[in-house]
C-alpha positions in Angstrom: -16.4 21.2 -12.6 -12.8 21.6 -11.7 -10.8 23.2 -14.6 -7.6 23.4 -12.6 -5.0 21.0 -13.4 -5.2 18.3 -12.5 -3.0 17.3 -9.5 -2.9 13.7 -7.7 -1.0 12.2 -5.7 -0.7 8.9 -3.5 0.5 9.2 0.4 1.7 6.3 2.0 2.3 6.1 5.9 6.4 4.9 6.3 5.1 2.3 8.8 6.7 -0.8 6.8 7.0 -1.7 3.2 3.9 -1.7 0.4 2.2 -4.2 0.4 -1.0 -5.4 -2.0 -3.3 -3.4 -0.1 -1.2 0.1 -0.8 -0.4 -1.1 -4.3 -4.2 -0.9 -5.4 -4.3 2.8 -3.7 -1.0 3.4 -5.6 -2.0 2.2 -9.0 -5.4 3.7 -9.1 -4.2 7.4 -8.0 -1.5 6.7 -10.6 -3.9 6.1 -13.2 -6.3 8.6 -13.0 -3.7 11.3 -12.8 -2.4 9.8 -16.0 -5.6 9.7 -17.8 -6.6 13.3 -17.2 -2.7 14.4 -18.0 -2.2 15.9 -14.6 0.7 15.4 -12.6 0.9 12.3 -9.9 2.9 13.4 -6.4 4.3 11.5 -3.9 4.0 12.1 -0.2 5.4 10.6 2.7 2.8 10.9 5.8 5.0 10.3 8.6 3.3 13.3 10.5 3.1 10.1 13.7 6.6 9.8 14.1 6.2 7.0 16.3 4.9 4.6 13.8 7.7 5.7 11.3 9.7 2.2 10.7 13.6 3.4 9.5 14.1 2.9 6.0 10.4 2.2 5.1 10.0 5.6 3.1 13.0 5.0 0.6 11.8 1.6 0.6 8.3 2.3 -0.2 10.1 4.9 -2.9 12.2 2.4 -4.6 9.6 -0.1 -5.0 6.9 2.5 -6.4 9.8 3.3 -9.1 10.7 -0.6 -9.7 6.6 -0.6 -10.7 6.8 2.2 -12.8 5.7 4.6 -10.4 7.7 7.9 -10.1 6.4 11.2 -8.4 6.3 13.9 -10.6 7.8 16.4 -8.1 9.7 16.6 -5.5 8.9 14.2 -2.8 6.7 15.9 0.5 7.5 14.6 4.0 5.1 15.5 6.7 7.7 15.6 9.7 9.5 18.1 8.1 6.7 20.7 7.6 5.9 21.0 11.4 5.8 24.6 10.7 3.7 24.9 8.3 0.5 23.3 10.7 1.6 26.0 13.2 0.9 28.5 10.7 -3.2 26.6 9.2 -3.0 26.2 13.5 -2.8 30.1 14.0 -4.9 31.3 11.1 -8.2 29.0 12.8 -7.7 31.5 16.0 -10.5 30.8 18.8 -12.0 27.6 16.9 -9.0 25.5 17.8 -9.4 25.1 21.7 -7.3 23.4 24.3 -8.8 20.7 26.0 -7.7 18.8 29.0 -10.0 15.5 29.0 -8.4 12.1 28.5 -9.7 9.7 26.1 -11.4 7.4 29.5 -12.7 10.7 30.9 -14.9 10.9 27.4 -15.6 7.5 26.9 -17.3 8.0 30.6 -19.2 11.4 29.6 -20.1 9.2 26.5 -23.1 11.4 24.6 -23.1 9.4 21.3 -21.1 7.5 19.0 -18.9 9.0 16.4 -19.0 7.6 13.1 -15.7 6.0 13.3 -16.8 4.0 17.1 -15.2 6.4 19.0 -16.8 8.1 21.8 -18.5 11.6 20.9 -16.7 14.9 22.3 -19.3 15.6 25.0 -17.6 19.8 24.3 -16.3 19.6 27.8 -14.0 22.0 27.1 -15.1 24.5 24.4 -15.8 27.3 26.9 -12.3 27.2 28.5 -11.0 24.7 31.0 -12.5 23.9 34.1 -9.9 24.8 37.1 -7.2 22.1 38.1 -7.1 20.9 34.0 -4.0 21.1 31.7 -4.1 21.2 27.9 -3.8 17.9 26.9 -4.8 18.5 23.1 -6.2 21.0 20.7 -9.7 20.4 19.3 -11.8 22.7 16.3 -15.2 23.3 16.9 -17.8 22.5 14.5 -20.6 24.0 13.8 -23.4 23.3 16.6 -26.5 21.0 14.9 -28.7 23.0 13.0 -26.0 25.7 12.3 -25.0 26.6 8.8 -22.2 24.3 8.0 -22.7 21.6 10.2 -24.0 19.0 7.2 -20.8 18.6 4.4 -22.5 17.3 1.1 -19.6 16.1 -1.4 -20.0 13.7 -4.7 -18.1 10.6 -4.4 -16.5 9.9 -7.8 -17.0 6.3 -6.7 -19.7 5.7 -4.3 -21.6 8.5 -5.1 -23.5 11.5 -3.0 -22.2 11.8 0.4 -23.1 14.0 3.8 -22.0 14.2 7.3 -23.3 15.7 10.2 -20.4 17.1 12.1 -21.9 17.5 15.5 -23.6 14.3 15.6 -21.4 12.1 14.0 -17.7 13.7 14.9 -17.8 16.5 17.1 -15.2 18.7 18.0 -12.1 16.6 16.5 -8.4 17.4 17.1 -5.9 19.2 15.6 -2.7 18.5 17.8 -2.7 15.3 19.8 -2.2 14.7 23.7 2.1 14.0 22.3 2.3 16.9 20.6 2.1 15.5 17.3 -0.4 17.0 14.6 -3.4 15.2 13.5 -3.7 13.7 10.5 -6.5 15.7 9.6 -4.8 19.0 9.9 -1.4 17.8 8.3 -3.2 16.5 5.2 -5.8 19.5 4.5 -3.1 21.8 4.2 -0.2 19.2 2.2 -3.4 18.9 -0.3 -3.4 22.4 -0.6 0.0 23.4 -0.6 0.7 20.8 -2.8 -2.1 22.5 -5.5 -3.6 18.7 -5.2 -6.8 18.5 -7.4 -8.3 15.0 -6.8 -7.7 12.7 -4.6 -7.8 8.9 -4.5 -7.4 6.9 -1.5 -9.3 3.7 0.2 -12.4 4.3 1.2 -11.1 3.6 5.5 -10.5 7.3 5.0 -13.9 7.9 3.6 -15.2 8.8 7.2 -12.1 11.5 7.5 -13.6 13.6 4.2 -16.3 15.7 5.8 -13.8 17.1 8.4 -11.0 17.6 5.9 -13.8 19.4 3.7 -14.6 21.8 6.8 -10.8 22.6 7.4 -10.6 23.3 3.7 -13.4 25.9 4.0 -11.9 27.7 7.3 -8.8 27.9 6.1 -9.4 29.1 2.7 -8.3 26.2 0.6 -10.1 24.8 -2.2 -11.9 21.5 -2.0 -10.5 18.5 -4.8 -12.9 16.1 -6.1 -12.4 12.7 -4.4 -12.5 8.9 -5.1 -12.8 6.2 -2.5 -11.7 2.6 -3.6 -13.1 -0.5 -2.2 -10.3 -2.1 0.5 -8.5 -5.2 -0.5 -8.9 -7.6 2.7 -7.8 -10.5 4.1 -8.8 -14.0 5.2 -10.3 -12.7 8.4 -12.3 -10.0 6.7 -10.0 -7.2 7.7 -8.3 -4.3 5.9 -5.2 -5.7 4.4 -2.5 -3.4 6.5 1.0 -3.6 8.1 -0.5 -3.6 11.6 -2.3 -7.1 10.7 0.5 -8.7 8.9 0.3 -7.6 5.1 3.2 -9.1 3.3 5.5 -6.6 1.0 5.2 -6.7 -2.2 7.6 -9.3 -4.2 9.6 -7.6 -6.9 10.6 -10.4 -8.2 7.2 -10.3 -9.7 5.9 -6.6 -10.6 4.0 -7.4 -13.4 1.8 -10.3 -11.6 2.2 -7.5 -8.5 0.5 -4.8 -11.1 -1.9 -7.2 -12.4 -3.5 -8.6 -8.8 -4.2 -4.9 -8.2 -5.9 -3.9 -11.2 -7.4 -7.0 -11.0 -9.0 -5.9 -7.8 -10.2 -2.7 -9.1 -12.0 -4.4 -12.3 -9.2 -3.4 -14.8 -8.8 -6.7 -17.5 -4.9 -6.9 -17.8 -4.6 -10.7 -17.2 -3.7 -10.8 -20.6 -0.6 -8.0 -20.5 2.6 -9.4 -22.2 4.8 -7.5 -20.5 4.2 -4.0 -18.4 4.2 -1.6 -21.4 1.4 -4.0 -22.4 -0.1 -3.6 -19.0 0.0 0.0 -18.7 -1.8 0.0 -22.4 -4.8 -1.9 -20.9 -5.4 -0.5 -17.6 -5.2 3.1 -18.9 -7.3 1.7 -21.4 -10.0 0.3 -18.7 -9.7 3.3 -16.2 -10.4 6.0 -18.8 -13.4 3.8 -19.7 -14.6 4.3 -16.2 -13.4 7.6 -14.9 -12.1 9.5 -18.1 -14.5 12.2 -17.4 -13.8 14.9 -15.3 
């Protein structure tokens, strides 16, 4: 049981505007941080740089706030806390390794399949690189199979008990990528952290990622928050709904419809809101219902 305070918050990539697909992430996070009294922050995860779209955060920002949606701190951007990764990158010591294999030079040592479809880390380079080879990217090692701390158990506030073999199903995974850019995976363990984030809700396309971000937690010191994956809104073809396949923004000319699609989605009966102080009533209401408990 987690008697800390509880601390959400919702994470958006500035990659183009919100759309529906972000909203039900946004709303839900929102919620639950409202139902247990915590405090709901607002990060921007713009830690790829090259996928940043100018003007997308204060976009995403403004559009959060026209929904009722307004961090209760100051905002977090990744890209400016570069530092901060060197510092979780320094602490790991000898676990994070360089390693000088491209991505075609795994998929040909191909040992297994990583959870995600990507090619397993064959560990190539985990003794050192072999002459003639540059650092292309830094890796952690996980714990060989068998080892203490290679299986990560966690309870899924929404799909329930979850494990993940590290060696078999991720392998060594990186820390720093082949542009220089930290991962994902690094950037967010330690904004969680630093952040004093509690629980976390997010779509469940990042369910995969959990295990890994659990490990970091555990080198690095940092406490682990309780987590809830939501289903993924999709669309016609059966894809997640996402900028890179087309997802429309959100139209502000119609936020309490907007609000009401999404909690719609996530089994929340506000169809019959008046106006959005009505809505807010009823999906507090139905989300306490569900997940009041902590």
């Amino acid at each position: 049981m987690n008697a800390s305070p509880y601390v959400g918050r919702f994470a958006p990539s500035p990659s183009g505007p919100l759309h529906a697909g972000s909203l039900v992430a946004a709303l839900a996070s929102f919620l639950d941080a409202r139902v247990h009294g915590g405090r709901w922050l607002l990060r921007i995860e713009d830690i790829d740089e090259t996928r940043t779209v100018p003007g997308a955060a204060e976009d995403i920002v403004a559009t959060l706030a026209a929904l009722d949606m307004r961090s209760d701190g100051a905002i977090l951007v990744q890209s400016q806390r570069k530092e901060r990764y060197q510092l979780a990158r320094e602490k790991l010591g000898t676990l994070a390794y360089p390693c000088g294999c491209s991505r075609k030079e795994i998929a040909d040592s191909r040992v297994g399949t990583a959870s995600d479809g990507a090619a397993l880390y064959p560990g190539t380079c985990r003794h050192g690189l072999a002459p003639g080879k540059t650092p292309r990217t830094l890796r952690l090692r996980v714990p060989d199979a068998g080892q203490a701390g290679e299986l990560v158990r966690f309870e899924d506030r929404w799909l329930g008990p979850q494990a993940q073999h590290l060696a078999s199903e991720v392998g060594d995974f990186v820390l720093q990528r082949a542009d220089g850019f930290w991962a994902y995976q690094l950037a967010v363990v330690v904004d969680d952290a630093e952040q004093g984030v509690t629980d976390i809700v997010r779509g469940a396309d990042l369910l995969d990622s959990t295990a890994r971000q659990i490990y970091l937690q555990g080198l690095l010191g940092y406490p682990t928050p309780r987590y809830l994956h939501l289903p993924l809104l999709m669309n016609e073809m059966g894809e997640k709904l996402s900028k890179q396949n087309g997802a429309q923004a959100l139209d502000l000319a119609r936020p309490l419809q907007q609000l009401q699609q999404a909690a719609g989605f996530l089994g929340l009966e506000t169809a019959q809101a008046r106006d959005r102080a009505d809505f807010w009533t009823r999906a507090l209401t139905g989300w306490r219902a569900r997940f009041g408990m902590r």
